[in-house]
N, C-alpha and C positions, 0 to 999 in steps of 0.2 A: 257527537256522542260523548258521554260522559267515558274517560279512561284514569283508571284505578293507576297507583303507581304501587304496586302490586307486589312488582320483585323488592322495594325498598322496607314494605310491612309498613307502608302508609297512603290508607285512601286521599287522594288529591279532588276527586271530583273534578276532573278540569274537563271543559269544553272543548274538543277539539275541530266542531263543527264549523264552532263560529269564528270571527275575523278578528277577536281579540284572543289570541292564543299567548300572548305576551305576557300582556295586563291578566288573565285570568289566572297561569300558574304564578303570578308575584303574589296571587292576591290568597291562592291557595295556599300557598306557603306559608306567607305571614299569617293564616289563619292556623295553620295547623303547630305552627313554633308559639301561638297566644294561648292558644288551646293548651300546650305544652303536650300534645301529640309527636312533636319533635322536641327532645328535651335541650336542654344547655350541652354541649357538650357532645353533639351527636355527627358525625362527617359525612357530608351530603355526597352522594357522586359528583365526578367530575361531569362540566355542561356537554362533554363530547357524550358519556355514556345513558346520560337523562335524556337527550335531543335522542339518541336510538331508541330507548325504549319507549319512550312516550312518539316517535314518527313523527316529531317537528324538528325546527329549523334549532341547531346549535348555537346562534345569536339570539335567538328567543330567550332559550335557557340562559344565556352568557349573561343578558340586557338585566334578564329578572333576578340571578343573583346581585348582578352590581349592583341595582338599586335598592336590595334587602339588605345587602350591604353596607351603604349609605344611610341608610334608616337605622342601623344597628340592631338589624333581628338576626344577621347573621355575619362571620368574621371569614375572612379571606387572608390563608396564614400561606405563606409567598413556600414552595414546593412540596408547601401539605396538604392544598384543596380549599373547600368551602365549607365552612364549620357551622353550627349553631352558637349563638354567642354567649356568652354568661350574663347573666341582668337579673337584677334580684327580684324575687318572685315575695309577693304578699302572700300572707295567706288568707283563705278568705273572709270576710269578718258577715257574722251576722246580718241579714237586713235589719233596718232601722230609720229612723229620723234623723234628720241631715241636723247638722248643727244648726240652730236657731228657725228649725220649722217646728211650725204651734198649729193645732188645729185652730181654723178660725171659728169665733162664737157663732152661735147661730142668732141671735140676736146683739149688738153691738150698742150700747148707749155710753160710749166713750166720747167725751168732748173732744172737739179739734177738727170735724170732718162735716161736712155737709151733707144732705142729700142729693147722691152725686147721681142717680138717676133720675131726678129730676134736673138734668142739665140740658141746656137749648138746644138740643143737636141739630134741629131742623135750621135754626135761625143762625146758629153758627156754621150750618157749613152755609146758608147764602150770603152771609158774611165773607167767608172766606172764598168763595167762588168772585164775589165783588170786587174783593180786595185783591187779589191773584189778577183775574183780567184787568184792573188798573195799573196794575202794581210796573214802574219800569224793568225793565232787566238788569239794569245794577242795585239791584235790590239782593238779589240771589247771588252776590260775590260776598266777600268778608264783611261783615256789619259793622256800622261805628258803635263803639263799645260802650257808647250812651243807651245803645235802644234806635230804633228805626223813628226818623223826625216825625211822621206820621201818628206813631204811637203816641210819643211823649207829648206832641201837640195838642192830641184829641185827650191825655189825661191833664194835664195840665186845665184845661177847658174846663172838663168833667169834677176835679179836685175842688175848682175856685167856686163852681155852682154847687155840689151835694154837701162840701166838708170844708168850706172855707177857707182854703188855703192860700196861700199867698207863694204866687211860682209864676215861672213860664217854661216853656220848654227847654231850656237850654239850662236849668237844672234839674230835670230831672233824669234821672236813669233810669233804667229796667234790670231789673233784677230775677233770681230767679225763686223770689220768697223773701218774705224777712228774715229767716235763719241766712241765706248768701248775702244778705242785704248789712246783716248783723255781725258777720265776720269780716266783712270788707270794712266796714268800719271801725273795728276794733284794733285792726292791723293798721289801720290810717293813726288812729288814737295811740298804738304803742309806739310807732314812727314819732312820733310826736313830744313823747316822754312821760307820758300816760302810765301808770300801775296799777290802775282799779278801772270799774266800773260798778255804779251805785245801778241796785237794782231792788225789784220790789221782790219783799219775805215770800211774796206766795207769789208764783208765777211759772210760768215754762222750764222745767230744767234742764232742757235741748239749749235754751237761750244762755243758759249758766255757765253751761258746759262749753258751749261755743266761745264765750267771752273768757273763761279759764283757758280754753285751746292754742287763743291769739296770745296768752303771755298775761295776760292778766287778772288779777284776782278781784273777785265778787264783793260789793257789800252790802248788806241788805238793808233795803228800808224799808221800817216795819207799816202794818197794813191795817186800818182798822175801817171801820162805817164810813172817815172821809176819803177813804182813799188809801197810798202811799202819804208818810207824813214824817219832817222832817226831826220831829222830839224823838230822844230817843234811838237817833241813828248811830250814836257812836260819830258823828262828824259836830256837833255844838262846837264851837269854839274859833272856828277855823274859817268859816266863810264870812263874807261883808256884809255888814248890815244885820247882824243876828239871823241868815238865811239858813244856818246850819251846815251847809256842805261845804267842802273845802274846795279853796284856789286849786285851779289845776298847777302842779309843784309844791303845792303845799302840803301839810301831813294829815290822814286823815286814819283812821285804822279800818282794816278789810277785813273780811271773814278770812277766816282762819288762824288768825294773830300773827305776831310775826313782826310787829312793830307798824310804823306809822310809814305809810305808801301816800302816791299822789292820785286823785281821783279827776279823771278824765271827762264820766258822761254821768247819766242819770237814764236807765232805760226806763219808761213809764208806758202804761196802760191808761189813760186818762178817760178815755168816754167808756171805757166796760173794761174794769179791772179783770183780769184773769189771775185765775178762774171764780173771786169771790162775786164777781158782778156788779161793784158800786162804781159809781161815778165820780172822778177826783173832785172836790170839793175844791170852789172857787179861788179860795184866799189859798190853799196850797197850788192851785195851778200858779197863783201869783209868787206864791213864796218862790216856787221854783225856777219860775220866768227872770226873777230877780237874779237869784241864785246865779243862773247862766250871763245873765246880762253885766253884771258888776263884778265876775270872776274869770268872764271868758269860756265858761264851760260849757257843754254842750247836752244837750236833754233831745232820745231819739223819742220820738212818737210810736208806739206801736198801734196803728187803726185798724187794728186787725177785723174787729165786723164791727165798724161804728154805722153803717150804713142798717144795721136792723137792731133800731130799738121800738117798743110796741105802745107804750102808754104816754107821748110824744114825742114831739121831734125829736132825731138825734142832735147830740151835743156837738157843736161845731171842733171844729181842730182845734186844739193847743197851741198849732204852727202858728197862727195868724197873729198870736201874742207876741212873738218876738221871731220872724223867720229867719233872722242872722243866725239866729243860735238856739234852732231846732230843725232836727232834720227828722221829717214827716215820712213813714211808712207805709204803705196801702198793701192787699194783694189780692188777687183774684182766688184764692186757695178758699174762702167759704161765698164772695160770691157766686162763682160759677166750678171750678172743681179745680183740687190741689194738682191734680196731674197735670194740667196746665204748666207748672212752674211758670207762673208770671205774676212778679211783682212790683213795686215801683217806689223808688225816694226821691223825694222833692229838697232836694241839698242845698244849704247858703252859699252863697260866692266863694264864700275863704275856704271851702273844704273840695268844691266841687273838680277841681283839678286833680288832687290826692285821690280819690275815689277812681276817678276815671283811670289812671292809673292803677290803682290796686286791683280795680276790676280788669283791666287790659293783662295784667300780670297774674290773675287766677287764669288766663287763660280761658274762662267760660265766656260764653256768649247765647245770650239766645236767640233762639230762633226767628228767622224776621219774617216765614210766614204766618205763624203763630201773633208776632207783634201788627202785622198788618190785622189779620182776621178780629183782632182786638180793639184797634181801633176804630174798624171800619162797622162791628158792634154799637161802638157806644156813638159813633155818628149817627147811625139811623137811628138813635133811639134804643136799639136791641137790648144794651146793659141795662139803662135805668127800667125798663120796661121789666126785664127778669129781678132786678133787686125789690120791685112795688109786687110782684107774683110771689118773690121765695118771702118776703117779711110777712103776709099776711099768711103764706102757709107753714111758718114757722110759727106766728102767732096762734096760729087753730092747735100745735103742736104743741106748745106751751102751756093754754087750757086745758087741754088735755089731758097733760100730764096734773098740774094744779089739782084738776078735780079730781083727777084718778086714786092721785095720793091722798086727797083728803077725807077719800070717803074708805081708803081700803087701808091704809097705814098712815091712821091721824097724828100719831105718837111723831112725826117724821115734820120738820118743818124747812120749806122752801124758802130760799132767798138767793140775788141777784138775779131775781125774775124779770126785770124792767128791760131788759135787750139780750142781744146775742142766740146762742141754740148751745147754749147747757143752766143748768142752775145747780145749786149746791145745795145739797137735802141734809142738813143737821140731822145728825142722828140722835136719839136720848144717852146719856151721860152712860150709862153700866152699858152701851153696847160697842164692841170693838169693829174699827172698820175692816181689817184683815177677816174676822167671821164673815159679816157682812157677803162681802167681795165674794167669798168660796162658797156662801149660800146662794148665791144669785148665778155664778158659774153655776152651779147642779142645776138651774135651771136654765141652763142654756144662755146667759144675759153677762156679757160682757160690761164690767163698769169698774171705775177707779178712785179711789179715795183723796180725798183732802190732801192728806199726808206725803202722795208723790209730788205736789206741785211745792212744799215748805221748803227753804233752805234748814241752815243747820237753827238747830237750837230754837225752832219757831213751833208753839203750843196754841192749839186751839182745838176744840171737842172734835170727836168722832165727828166724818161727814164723809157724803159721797159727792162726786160731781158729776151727774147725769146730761150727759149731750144726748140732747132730739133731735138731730141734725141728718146722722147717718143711715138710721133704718128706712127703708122703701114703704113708701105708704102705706101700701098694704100689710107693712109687719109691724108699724110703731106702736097701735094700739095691743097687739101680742106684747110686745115686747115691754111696756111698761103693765099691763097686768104681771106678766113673770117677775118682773122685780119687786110688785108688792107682796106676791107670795113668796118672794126670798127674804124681805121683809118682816112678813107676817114670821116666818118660820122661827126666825132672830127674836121676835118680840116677845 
């Protein structure tokens, strides 16, 4: 039966039927001291006189103060009793939005994300039911912090057939993305005696920020129709051979000023620049291959989706060009879904120790049911099978949008339509991309401008960058009508 504690002028609600009579008044108590039903301050009876009035056992009582005790809801002051403690009380604040919750759009054409319902679930989990029933049992102890041999074998395979690469297993790692992929090396690079890293005007600013994180400062280089290219950099003078970029220890100047720093790496986009979408233009692949080669410097590959270009083959890797000194990027984040966190560097000899290291010291590791169910993917075929399904349904996506735009806001012109799952829609000159952007939120359409991907001091007209990647099939066609009408509104 429920019994009131009555003589105290505080309902308890406690159970006295049941076989926790212990745990029920600790639980009551602490409820009615949070409540502030008992205030700060208030002297409880002794356990002898609570155990009578309530007809339980006086260790019951004893047991539940001491542990309210210990918890600090209540203070036991040596031949004064059992008190209520002091502990500062908030007061109450408004409901509200937690810091950094946003409603999400109802339509999404933000670059960076795939069609993540479109993901192989059927074929992935017999995948991993494959790879699981194979799998030895020291698999499931601590992982070698390369990545499970399995994996790296089966990419290394996969790398040298779709993307040219030139590897074997025993360079490559698993990572968990190119952004963990990107800090692990930057930390190897400042180890080293590194102060920069050259990177392209327009690109990721997650990647900027990561490479400022590790101790090092950004320098851009500027971005036009061929690519990344090296006039123009702020490095003339300083590398061999007129390549433009400087000796690693030699002086080069970085964003932000500050004098002449030593430049390290060269992060590039070579087969789909991001976010402009061109293709690094041959003789600058060269310039830069050189660049590394006669200075010792190092140039990461970002292949972030070289595997879906539409109007032919993709561009093979850059790595193949000099793989002493390029370290090749891949990751599964568009083509099968970022929540995966799996991705993978294919490292030269002379670095691949440091790495292994650096990764062993971030202490991450991933998962090696995740790396088995991955490889055993693209064994059967599974992977290349879904990247020939997502490129042509990405490609019907891409028309789509093309035609949609041309027939409903002509004023708007597309470019680095030839691969990937976004394009960049030149705006006309009198219109602002911030308007833009807040016209197309009112209609529910999440999208982002040109101008988040520039570093500092980099001008090029109003644009948007529209990723068709994320919305569910059933919503892309919605989703880009709405944007023409946010469009239309603007024009």
């Amino acid at each position: 039966m429920a019994q009131s504690w009555a003589n105290y002028g505080i309902d308890l609600h406690l159970d006295l039927a049941g076989t926790r009579v212990r745990s029920g008044l600790e639980s009551s108590l602490r409820d009615a001291v949070r409540a502030g039903r008992l205030g700060p301050g208030i002297r409880l009876p002794s356990s002898r006189d609570l155990a009578a009035d309530l007809g339980i056992a006086r260790n019951s009582v004893a047991d539940a103060y001491g542990q309210l005790v210990a918890e600090g809801w209540l203070e036991a002051r040596t031949g004064s009793g059992t008190w209520v403690a002091d502990r500062p009380v908030s007061a109450p604040q408004p409901a509200g939005p937690r810091t950094g919750d946003t409603a999400a759009p109802r339509y999404d054409l933000r670059a960076g994300v795939p069609a993540v319902s479109a993901f192989p679930r059927r074929a992935w989990l017999a995948a991993g039911r494959a790879a699981l029933n194979a799998a030895d049992d020291s698999v499931l102890g601590y992982p070698d912090p390369r990545g499970v041999p399995e994996l790296r074998t089966a990419l290394a395979g996969y790398l040298a057939r779709a993307r040219g690469v030139i590897t074997s297993s025993e360079n490559v790692i698993i990572c968990a993305g190119f952004a963990h992929g990107l800090a692990m090396i930057c930390q190897v690079l400042r180890e080293r005696g590194a102060a920069a890293v050259a990177t392209e005007a327009y690109g990721h600013l997650l990647h900027r920020q990561i490479v400022q994180a590790q101790g090092l400062r950004t320098m851009p280089l500027p971005v036009d129709a061929g690519g990344a290219g090296l006039a123009g950099s702020g490095l003339a003078g300083y590398g061999l051979a007129g390549s433009g970029l400087a000796k690693l220890g030699s002086a080069a100047r970085a964003e932000g000023g500050g004098g002449a720093v030593a430049v390290g790496a060269a992060v590039l986009t070579p087969a789909h620049q991001f976010p402009l979408g061109m293709t690094l233009a041959p003789g600058r692949r060269t310039a830069f291959v050189r660049w590394a080669v006669q200075t010792g410097g190092l140039i990461i590959e970002d292949d972030y989706d070289g595997e879906f270009r539409f109007d032919r083959q993709p561009v093979g890797a850059m790595q193949a060009l000099a793989p002493d000194h390029v370290i090749y990027a891949g990751t599964a984040s568009k083509s099968l879904a970022p929540g995966l966190r799996l991705g993978w560097l294919a490292v030269p000899d002379s670095m691949i120790g440091e790495l292994i290291a650096a990764k062993e010291g971030s202490g991450f590791f991933n998962g090696a049911l995740e790396q088995l169910t991955l490889a055993a993917f693209i064994e059967s075929g599974g992977y290349d099978r879904q990247i020939r399904q997502a490129r042509l349904a990405y490609r019907r996506r891409r028309d789509r949008l093309i035609t949609t735009l041309y027939r409903q806001a002509p004023a708007v012109r597309l470019t680095g339509i030839a691969a990937g799952l976004h394009a960049v829609a030149d705006l006309p000159e009198q219109e602002k991309e911030d308007e833009v952007i807040a016209s197309a939120a009112r209609h529910g359409v999440a999208v982002e401008g040109l101008s988040n991907f520039a570093a500092a001091r980099q001008r090029r007209g109003p644009a948007l960058v529209i990723g068709y990647g994320r919305p569910a099939e059933h919503a892309f066609t919605t989703a880009v009508s709405r944007l023409c009408a946010a469009l239309a509104e603007k024009g």
